[in-house]
C-alpha positions, -999 to 999 in steps of 0.1 A, spaced: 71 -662 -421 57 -649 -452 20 -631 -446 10 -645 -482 19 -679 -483 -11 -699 -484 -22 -711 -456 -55 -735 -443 -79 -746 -413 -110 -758 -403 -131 -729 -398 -161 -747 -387 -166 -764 -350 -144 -795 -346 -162 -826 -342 -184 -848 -361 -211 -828 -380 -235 -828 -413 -214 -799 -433 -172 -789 -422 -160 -757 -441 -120 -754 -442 -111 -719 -455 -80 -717 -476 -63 -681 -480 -33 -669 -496 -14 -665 -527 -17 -694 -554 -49 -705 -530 -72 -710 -557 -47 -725 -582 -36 -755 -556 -73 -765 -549 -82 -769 -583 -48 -791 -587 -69 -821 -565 -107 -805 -575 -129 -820 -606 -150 -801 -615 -154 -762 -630 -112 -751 -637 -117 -726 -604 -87 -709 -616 -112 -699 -647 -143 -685 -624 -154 -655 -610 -154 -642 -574 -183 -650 -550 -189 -686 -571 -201 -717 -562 -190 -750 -579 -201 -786 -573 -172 -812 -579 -149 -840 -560 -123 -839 -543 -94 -862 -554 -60 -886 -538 -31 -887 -556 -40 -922 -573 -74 -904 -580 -99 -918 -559 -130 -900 -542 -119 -881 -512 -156 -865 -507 -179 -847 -531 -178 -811 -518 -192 -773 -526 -160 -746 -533 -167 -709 -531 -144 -687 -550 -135 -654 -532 -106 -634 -553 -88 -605 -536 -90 -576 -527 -134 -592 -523 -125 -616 -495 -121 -617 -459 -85 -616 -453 -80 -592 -493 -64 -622 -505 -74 -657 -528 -98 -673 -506 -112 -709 -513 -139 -724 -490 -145 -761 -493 -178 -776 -480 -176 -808 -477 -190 -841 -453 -183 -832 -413 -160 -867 -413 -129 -860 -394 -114 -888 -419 -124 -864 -448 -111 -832 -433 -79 -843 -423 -77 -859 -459 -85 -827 -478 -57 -810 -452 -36 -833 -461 -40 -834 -496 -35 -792 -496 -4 -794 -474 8 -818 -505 -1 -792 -527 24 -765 -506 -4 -752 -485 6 -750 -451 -19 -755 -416 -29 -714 -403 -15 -707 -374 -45 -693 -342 -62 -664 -358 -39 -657 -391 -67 -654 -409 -81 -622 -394 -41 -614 -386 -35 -613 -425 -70 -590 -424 -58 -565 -403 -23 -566 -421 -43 -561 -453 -63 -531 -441 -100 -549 -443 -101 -533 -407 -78 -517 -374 -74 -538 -347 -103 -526 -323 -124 -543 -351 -102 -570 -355 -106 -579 -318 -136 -572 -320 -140 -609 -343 -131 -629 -313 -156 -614 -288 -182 -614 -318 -173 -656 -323 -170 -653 -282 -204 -634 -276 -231 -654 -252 -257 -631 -246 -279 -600 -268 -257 -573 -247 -222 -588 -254 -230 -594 -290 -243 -563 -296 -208 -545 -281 -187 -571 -298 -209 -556 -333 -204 -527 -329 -169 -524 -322 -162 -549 -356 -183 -517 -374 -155 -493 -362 -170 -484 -330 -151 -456 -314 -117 -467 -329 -126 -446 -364 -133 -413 -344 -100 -416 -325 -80 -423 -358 -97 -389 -369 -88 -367 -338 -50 -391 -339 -44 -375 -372 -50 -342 -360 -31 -344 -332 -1 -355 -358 -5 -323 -376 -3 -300 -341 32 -321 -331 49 -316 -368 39 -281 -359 54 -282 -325 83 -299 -333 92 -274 -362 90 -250 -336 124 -266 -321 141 -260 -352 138 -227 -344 145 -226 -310 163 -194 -308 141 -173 -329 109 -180 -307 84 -186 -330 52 -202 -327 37 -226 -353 13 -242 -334 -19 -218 -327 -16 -232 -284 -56 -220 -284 -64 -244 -313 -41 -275 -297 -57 -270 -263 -92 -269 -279 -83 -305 -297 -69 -321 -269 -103 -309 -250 -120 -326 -275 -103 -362 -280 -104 -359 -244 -145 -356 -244 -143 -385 -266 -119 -405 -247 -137 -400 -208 -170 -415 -219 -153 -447 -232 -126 -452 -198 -158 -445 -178 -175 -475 -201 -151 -500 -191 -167 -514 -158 -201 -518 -179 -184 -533 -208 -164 -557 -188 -197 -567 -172 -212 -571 -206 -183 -594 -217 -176 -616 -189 -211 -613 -171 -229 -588 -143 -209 -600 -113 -241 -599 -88 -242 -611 -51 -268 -617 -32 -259 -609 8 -284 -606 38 -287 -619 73 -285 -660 81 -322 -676 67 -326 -647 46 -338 -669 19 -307 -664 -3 -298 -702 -12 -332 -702 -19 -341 -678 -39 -307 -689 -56 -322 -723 -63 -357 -701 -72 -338 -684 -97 -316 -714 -115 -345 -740 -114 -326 -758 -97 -312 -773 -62 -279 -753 -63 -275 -745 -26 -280 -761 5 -312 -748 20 -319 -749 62 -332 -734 91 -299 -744 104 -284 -702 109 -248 -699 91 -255 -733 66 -239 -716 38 -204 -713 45 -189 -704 10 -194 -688 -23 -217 -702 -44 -219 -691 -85 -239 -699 -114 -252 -680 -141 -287 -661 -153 -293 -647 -188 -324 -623 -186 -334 -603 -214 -302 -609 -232 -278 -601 -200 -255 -621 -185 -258 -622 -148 -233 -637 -127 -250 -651 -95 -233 -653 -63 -247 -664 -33 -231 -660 -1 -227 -666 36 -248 -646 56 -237 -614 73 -240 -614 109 -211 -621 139 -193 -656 131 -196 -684 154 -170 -707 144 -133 -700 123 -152 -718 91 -182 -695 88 -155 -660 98 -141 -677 66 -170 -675 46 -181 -640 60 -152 -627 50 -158 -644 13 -193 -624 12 -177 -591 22 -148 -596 -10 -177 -605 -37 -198 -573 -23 -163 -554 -29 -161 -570 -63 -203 -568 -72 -213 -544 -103 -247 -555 -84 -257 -559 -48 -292 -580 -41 -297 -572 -5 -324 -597 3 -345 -599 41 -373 -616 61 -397 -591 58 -420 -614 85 -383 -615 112 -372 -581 107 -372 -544 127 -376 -514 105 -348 -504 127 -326 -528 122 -331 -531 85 -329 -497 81 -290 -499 99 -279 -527 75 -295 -510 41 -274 -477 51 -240 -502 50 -253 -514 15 -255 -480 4 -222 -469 16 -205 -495 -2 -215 -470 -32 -224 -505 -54 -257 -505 -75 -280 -522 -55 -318 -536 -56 -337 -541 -20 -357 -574 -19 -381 -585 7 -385 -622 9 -418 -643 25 -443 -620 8 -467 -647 16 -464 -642 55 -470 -606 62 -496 -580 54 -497 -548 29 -493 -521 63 -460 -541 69 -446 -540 33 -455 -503 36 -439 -496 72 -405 -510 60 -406 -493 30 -412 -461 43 -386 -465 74 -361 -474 39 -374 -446 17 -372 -466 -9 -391 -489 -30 -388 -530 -22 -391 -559 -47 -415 -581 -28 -412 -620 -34 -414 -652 -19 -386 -676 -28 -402 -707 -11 -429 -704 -34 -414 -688 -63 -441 -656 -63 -434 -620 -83 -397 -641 -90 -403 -623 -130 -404 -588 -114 -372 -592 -96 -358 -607 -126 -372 -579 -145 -360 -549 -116 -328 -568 -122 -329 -563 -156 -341 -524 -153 -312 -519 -132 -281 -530 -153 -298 -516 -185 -302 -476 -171 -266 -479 -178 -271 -461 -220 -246 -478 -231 -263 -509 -225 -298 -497 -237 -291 -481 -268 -259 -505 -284 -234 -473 -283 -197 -478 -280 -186 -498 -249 -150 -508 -238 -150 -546 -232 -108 -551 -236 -86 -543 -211 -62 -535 -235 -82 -505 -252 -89 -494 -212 -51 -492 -209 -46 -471 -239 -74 -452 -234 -61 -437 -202 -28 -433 -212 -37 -414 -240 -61 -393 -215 -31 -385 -188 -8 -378 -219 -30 -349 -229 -38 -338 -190 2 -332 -191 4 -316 -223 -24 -288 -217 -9 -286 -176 26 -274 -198 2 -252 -216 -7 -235 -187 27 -236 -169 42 -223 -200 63 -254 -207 94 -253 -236 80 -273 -264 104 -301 -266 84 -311 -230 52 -303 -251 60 -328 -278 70 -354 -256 39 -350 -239 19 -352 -276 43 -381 -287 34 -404 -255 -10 -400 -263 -1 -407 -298 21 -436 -291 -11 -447 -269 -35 -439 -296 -14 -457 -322 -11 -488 -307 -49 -491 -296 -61 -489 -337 -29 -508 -351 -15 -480 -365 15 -484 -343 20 -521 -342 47 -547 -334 52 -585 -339 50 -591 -303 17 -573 -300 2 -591 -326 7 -625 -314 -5 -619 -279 -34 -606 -294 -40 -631 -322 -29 -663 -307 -61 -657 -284 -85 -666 -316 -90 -701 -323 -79 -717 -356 -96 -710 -388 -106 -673 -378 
């Protein structure tokens, strides 16, 4: 398949709709538009253009009267001819302009071959190519703000740098084996040890990102546990605005794993409420206990909420210290406020040590400063707060620590003394890794996993 043949798609929404843009890209793009367009010749205009005209059938009559925008390479998206008709959101009109383009040699663009033929033409590597699909993916301020940041090079323009180093050190290291007998040394070990220190500096901060990023891209998994009549459906319900979960007196009613989702203050939070934790009275409700102690496993966040009006100091004291050991983020939440006094809250929060977000789900009271401690407590995470490089893509995780136990190898040999044909191989595997993460290294095969993940028309 040629990656210049032109090609076409919708690259607005399906579905009915004021305004449809389809995106044509390629060589000869602009030429075979104009050969069913009246209007200005488009072959004859300049890039980043405008033109008012109709489109035409074959016999000449009116498909739609539509707006084309002239992009000419290298000044486009993809570095090649781009056309981008505006017409009437009509699925009759759109597949009749498809048509009419496919009659002019133009074929239909395969899942993201547009941004495929981008990365191909060096407009970006493929971090920032991925990067397009979260950005067209992104549902919240947080997971937008990774996705733009990573499509403005992110972390994966550093890594080329220190990469290209690295490449100078292993031409160095493998000339060495060319003169294996005379036992010279090209490569200054001091100065490769002090790189591979440093791309390793760059690399932990973004492997130790990961479990943030995922968060940030698929949503703060958060699970709210307690004892039976807790409050938990209910301040689940509190929370949603709506009557989610079952809510009774009735100990154990909640007997699976219930989900839905929050956005506060431009997070993602993925609720989960759960059965509550105390000594099962029937196979069903084990079942569901067991449920509540995976999703506390799985939690970025733990919401331990109790009765603060039905509870010992002791007691709560003995399941906060199981919370903590479970070494998850957590937040401490004391429900029916409105049933006991101030010497109470401040009893159990001293027998804790720890400061309590007080509320009352029943009656939805202080519910905006639990939302907000929930809030506090994802965003002390910097990455978060101040929109530096995250790792959302399991891929880049992957390569990321390859690269990272590559190098742990390669300066271990340094210190053993290896021969270096074992130091180049060492060097050769983290810049495989390194390659493949930024595209510089790429193969068919990894390029349509990764592409045939973006929807048509990007």
């Amino acid at each position: 398949m040629s990656h210049s043949e032109p090609i076409a798609a919708l690259a607005t929404a399906p579905g009915i709709g004021a305004i449809a843009v389809i995106r044509v890209s390629g060589d000869g793009a602009i030429d075979r538009t104009q050969r069913f367009f009246r209007g200005k010749d488009l072959t004859r205009q300049d890039s980043h253009t405008a033109h008012f005209g109709t489109l035409r059938n074959e016999d000449g009559s009116i498909i739609d009267e539509v707006l084309v925008t002239v992009f000419r390479a290298p000044k486009s998206f993809t570095k090649e001819d781009v056309v981008e008709i505006s017409c009437h959101g009509s699925e009759f009109i759109i597949q009749q302009i498809l048509r009419r383009l496919m009659q002019e040699g133009v074929r239909l663009a395969l899942p993201g071959e547009f941004t495929q033929r981008a990365f191909l033409n060096g407009q970006f590597d493929l971090v920032q190519a991925e990067a397009v699909a979260d950005l067209i993916a992104s549902d919240s301020d947080a997971s937008h703000r990774a996705a733009l940041t990573q499509l403005r090079g992110g972390f994966s323009r550093q890594l080329k740098e220190l990469r290209q180093q690295l490449i100078d050190f292993v031409a160095l290291v493998e000339l060495e084996l060319d003169f294996g007998e005379e036992d010279v040394e090209f490569a200054h070990r001091d100065r490769l040890r002090q790189l591979m220190l440093d791309i390793r500096r760059v690399l932990h901060p973004l492997i130790d990102s990961f479990s943030t990023g995922n968060a940030i891209k698929n949503g703060v998994p958060t699970v709210i546990i307690g004892k039976p009549n807790a409050g938990k459906s209910t301040l689940l319900n509190a929370l949603l605005n709506e009557e989610k979960a079952i809510v009774s007196d009735i100990p154990g009613t909640t007997r699976d794993v219930i989900e839905d989702e929050l956005f506060i203050d431009g997070i993602r939070f993925r609720l989960i409420d759960t059965a509550g934790l105390r000594e099962a009275t029937d196979q069903i409700e084990a079942i569901g206990i067991e449920r509540t102690q995976q999703k506390m496993r799985d939690a970025s966040l733990v919401v331990y909420l109790f009765d603060g009006k039905n509870v010992r100091p002791d007691e709560l004291a003995q399941a906060v210290d199981v919370v903590r050991a479970s070494g998850k983020p957590y937040l401490l939440v004391g429900n029916k406020l409105d049933a006991i006094n101030d010497s109470t809250r401040q009893e159990l929060e001293e027998t804790l040590g720890e400061k309590v977000v007080w509320i009352s789900a029943a009656r939805q009271t202080h519910l905006d400063e639990l939302k907000a401690a929930l809030s506090s407590r994802v965003r002390t995470d910097s990455a978060v707060q101040t929109g530096s490089a995250v790792v959302t893509n399991a891929r880049h995780y992957n390569h990321l620590t390859g690269t990272d136990e590559a190098l742990a190898r390669a300066i271990n040999g340094l210190d053993s003394g290896v021969t270096p044909d074992w130091l180049a191989m060492d060097l050769r595997v983290a810049l495989q890794h390194l390659g493949e993460l930024t595209g510089t290294i790429v193969t068919d095969d990894i390029l349509e996993s990764i592409f045939s993940k973006f929807c048509i028309g990007k």
